[in-house]
C-alpha positions, 0 to 999 in steps of 0.5 A, a space after each residue: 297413472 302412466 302414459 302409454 301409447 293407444 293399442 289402437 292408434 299408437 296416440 299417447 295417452 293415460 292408462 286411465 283415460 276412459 277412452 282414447 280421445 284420438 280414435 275413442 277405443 276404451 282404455 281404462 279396465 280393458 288393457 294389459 301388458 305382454 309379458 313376453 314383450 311388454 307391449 300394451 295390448 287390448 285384453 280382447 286380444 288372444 296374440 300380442 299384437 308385436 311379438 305374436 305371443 300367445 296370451 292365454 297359454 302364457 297366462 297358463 304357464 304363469 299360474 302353472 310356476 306360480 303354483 309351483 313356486 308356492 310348493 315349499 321344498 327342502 331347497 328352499 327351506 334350506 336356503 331359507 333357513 341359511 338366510 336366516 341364519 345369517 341375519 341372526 348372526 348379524 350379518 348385513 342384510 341387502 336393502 336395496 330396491 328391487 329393481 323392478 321397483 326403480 324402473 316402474 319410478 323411472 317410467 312415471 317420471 319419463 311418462 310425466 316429462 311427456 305429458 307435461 311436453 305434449 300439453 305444452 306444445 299443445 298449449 303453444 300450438 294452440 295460442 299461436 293458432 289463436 293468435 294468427 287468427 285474431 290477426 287475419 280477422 283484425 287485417 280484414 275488419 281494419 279494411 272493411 267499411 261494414 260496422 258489423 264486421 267490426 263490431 264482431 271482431 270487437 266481440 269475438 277478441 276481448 283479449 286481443 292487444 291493446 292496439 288492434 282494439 283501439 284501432 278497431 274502435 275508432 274505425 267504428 266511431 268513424 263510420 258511425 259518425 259517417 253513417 249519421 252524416 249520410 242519414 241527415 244529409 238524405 234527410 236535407 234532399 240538398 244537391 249542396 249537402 250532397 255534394 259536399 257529402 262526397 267531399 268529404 267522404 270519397 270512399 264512402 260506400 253511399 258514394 253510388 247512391 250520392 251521386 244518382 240523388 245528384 244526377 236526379 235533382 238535376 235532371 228534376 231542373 232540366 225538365 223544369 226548365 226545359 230548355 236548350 241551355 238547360 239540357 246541355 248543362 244536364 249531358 255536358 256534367 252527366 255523361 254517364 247519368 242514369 237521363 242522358 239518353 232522354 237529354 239528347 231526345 229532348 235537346 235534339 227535339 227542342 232544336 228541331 222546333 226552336 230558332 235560336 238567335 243565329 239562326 233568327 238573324 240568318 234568315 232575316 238577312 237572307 230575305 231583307 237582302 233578296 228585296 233590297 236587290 229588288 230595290 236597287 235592281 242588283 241582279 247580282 245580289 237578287 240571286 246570291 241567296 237562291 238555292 240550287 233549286 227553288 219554286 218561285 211564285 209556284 213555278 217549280 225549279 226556277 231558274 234564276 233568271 226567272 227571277 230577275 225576270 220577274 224583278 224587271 217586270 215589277 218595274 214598269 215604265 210608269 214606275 219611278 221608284 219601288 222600295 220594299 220593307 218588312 215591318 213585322 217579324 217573322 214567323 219561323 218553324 223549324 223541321 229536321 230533314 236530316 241527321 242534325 239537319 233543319 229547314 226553316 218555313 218563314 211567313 212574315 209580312 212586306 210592303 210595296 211603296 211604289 212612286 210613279 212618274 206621274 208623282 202619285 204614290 201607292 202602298 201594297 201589302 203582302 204575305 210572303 211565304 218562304 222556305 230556307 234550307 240548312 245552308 241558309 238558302 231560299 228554297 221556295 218563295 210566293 207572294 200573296 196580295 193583301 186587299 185592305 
């Protein structure tokens, strides 16, 4: 076996091999040398391929010497004879190799080198390409958060170093053993364990999932609670949840229906001060209270000295004394007549106690109607006689 270079493609090669494994042109059988150059040619070839040697008449003129040197003459039996002669004489006989011989042994021996060097240098290509591979493979499943990406390392890189494996290995127990705490935190339904969950997993890929759980469990109790408050709390710790928009709707709603507390106290004081003044005839206070423009005792646009007109009619000269209270409550809607803007419709009940000159006393009842806009001003005012 020798190597020589392909005819085809110059890839070196066995003249054995039964085909070239670079460009798969058959070698074994279908080649042969140029006598002329020595180049290894295709023997469907009819010219050598390098010195342009013409094949089949060198093949003719090889047979013709051949032929020629198979003619004994009587040179050569002479010359024969001669030879002969000398070794029968004891003269020494030349044993050296023939030189073609040594040069066919140097030629194997070269040819071996090489082939030994061509697999060795594929060989190390070969485990190198291999070996940075299986690092770029270990690099991506040590920052990968997916248990098939790392179990398929683990599976494609039985020989990788000791290290990369164990590495690997833990990695996977750890997502495992997280992937078993998000399956039974789920099954708990817990904001607590939801959120306790996310502490101790900040990059977990479920953390998405964690929090619109959390952002639906409180916006489940909002709804419950359905109050002021309860809506508040929703839109201050969920700026961005998946219920904001409906949060604000709610609360928006909410605080255009209910009075709170504040605004309670506002508009008991504004009309607890307006008959306070009528008892003690301040006409200063009567009217301090008063919006820019009212409808008084179905007058529209009153003016305020309409209505501390109407404070001294109430006074007549047979009354001695007027105290006005308001013993119930008050009834208070509220209606939004702008951005964030409310007005408030109040009905509560208020009594008359009227002492006159004469000494004899009287109580009156009546219903008051009032309205008071944002700026805690009455707007509209009527009285309305209760006859027991």
């Amino acid at each position: 076996m020798a190597i020589i270079k392909c005819p085809e493609c110059g890839h070196q090669i066995s003249d054995k091999a039964p085909i070239c494994p670079n460009c798969g042109v058959e070698i074994a059988g279908k080649i042969a040398k140029c006598p002329q150059c020595g180049e290894i040619y295709l023997k469907s070839e009819t010219v050598c391929p390098h010195c342009h040697n013409n094949i089949e008449k060198s093949k003719h003129e090889n047979t013709e010497t051949t032929k020629g040197a198979n003619i004994p003459s009587e040179e050569n039996n002479v010359t024969a004879n001669a030879v002969t002669t000398e070794q029968h004489n004891g003269r020494p006989h030349d044993n050296r190799p023939k030189e073609p011989q040594k040069n066919k042994k140097t030629v194997l021996i070269v040819s071996v080198v090489i082939a030994v060097l061509i697999l060795g240098t594929c060989m190390y290509f070969y485990k190198n390409a291999n070996n940075n591979r299986e690092q770029e493979e270990y690099e991506i499943a040590l920052n990968s958060d997916d248990p098939m990406i790392l179990q398929m390392y683990l599976d494609n890189f039985k020989d990788a170093p000791t290290a990369h494996r164990d590495t690997i290995m833990s990695h996977l127990q750890s997502l495992r053993q997280a992937d078993q705490e998000w399956e039974n935190t789920i099954a708990s339904g817990s904001k607590t364990a939801l959120e306790e969950y996310l502490a101790a997993h900040p990059d977990s890929p479920h953390k998405q999932e964690a929090e619109a759980k959390i952002d639906s469990i409180d916006w489940e109790q909002c709804v419950k609670a359905n109050t002021p408050e309860a809506y508040q709390e929703y839109i201050d710790a969920h700026s961005d949840g998946n219920h904001y928009e409906e949060a604000v709707i709610a609360l928006k709603k909410i605080k255009s229906s209910e009075v709170n507390s504040d605004e309670k106290l506002a508009i008991r004081n504004v009309f607890r001060n307006f008959f306070i003044s009528i008892n003690t005839k301040n006409e200063s206070g009567l009217t301090v209270d008063i919006g820019e423009h009212i409808t008084f005792l179905g007058k529209q646009d009153a003016t305020k000295e309409d209505i501390v007109s109407f404070m001294h009619k109430l006074y007549k000269e047979d009354v001695e004394n007027m105290v006005w209270s308001i013993p119930g409550n008050y009834d208070i809607k509220k209606k939004e007549i702008g951005n964030e803007q409310y007005e408030c419709n109040v009905v509560f009940m208020a009594e008359q106690k009227v002492r006159k000159t004469d000494g004899t006393e009287s109580i009156n009842k009546y219903r008051i109607n009032g309205k008071v806009d944002p700026d805690m001003k009455i707007t509209e005012l009527s009285m309305t006689k209760i006859n027991e």
